[in-house]
C-alpha positions as CSV (number, residue, x, y, z in Angstrom):
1,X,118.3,94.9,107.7
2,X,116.1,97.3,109.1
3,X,116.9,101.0,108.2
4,X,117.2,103.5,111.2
5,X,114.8,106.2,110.6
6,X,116.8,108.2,113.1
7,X,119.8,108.3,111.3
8,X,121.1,111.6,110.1
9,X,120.3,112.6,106.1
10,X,122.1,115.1,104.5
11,X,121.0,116.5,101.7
12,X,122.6,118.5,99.5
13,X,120.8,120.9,96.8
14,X,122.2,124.9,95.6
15,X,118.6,125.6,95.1
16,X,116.3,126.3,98.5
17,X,112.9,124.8,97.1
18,X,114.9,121.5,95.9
19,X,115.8,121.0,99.3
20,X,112.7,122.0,101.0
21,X,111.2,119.1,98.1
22,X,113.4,116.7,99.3
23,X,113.0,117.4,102.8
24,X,109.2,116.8,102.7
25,X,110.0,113.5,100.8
26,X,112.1,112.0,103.3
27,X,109.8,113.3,106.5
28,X,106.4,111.9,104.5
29,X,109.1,108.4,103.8
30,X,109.8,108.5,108.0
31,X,113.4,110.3,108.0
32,X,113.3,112.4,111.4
33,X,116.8,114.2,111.1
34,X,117.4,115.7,107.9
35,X,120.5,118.3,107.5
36,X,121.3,120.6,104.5
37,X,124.5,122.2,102.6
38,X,123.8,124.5,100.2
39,X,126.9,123.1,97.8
40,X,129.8,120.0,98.3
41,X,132.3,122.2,99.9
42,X,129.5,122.9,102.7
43,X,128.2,118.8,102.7
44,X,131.5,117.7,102.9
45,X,132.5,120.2,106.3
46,X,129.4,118.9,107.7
47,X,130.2,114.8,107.3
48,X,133.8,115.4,109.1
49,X,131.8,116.5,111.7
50,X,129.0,114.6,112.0
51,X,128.1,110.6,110.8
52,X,125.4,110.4,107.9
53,X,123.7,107.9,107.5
54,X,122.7,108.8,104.0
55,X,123.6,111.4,101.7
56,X,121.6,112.9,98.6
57,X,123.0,115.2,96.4
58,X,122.5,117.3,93.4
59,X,124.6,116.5,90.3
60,X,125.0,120.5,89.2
61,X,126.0,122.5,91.8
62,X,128.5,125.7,92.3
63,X,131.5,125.9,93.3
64,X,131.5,122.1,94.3
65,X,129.4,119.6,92.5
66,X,127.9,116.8,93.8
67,X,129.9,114.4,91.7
68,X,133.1,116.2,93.1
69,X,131.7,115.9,96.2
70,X,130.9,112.2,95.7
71,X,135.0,111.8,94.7
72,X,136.0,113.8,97.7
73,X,133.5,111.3,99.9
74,X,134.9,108.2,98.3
75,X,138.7,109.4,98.5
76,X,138.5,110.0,102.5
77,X,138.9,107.1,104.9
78,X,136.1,108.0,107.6
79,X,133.7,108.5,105.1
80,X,134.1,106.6,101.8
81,X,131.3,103.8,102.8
82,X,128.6,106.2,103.5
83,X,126.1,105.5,101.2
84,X,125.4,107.9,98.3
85,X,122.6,109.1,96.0
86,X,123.7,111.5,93.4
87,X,120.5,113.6,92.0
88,X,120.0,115.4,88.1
89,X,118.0,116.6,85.5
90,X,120.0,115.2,83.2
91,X,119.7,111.5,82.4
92,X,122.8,111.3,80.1
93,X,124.3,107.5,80.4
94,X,128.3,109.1,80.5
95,X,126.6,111.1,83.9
96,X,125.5,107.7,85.1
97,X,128.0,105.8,83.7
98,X,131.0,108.3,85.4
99,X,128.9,108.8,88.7
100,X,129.0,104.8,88.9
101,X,132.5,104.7,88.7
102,X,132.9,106.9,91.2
103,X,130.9,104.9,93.8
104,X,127.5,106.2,93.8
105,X,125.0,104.0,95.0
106,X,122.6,104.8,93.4
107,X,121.0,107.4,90.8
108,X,117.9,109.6,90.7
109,X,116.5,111.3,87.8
110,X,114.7,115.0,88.3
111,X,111.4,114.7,88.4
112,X,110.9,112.2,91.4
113,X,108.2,111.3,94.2
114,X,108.4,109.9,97.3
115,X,107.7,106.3,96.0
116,X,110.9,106.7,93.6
117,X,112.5,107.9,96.2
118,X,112.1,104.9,98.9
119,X,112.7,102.4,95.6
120,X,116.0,104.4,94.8
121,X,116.7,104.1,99.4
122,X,115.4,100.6,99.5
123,X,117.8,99.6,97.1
124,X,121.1,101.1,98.9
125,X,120.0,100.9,102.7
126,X,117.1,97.7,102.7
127,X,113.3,97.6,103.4
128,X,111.6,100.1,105.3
């Protein structure tokens, strides 16, 4: 399955430069529309509005984290098959282990590069 390079990509990040990292990634990667929330509550007003074809979140955020967000994502009808990468410094298994059980797709450990990044893509959307 070919991945659409124009789909939307939110990413989600309380911290301006992790964003503006991630951003960079994804345009060097080929992603042409990238939107940003500053927290879940924010992320999550943004997908009732508007399809994502990918979302890529921070694990530690305030007041909404991303794993609440991922719960919210996966509890709602129009969105609980969006796919779902859940980002963190922290590479605790229970953090992997819960965020797995919560229907992430998959799981990104801070630091990264673009090349982890398309692996950690490839593996939840297909080739590109």
């Amino acid at each position: 399955m070919a991945v659409d390079m124009n789909m939307s990509v939110l990413i989600v990040d309380d911290y301006k430069t992790m964003l503006r990292i991630i951003r960079n990634l994804l345009k060097q990667l080929g992603f042409n529309t990238v939107d940003e929330a500053a927290d879940g509550s924010a992320a999550l007003a943004k997908m009732r509005t508007k399809p994502y074809g990918l979302v890529i979140s921070d694990w530690n955020m305030e007041p909404m984290t991303g794993f609440q967000l991922l719960k919210e994502v996966r509890a709602d009808e129009g969105l609980k098959t969006t796919p779902f990468i859940m980002i963190t410094a922290e590479s605790k298994t229970e953090n992997v282990v819960a965020a797995k059980k919560a229907g992430v797709n998959n799981y990104i450990v801070k630091p990264f590069n673009a090349a982890t990044l398309k692996t950690k893509i490839s593996a939840v959307l297909g080739d590109f």
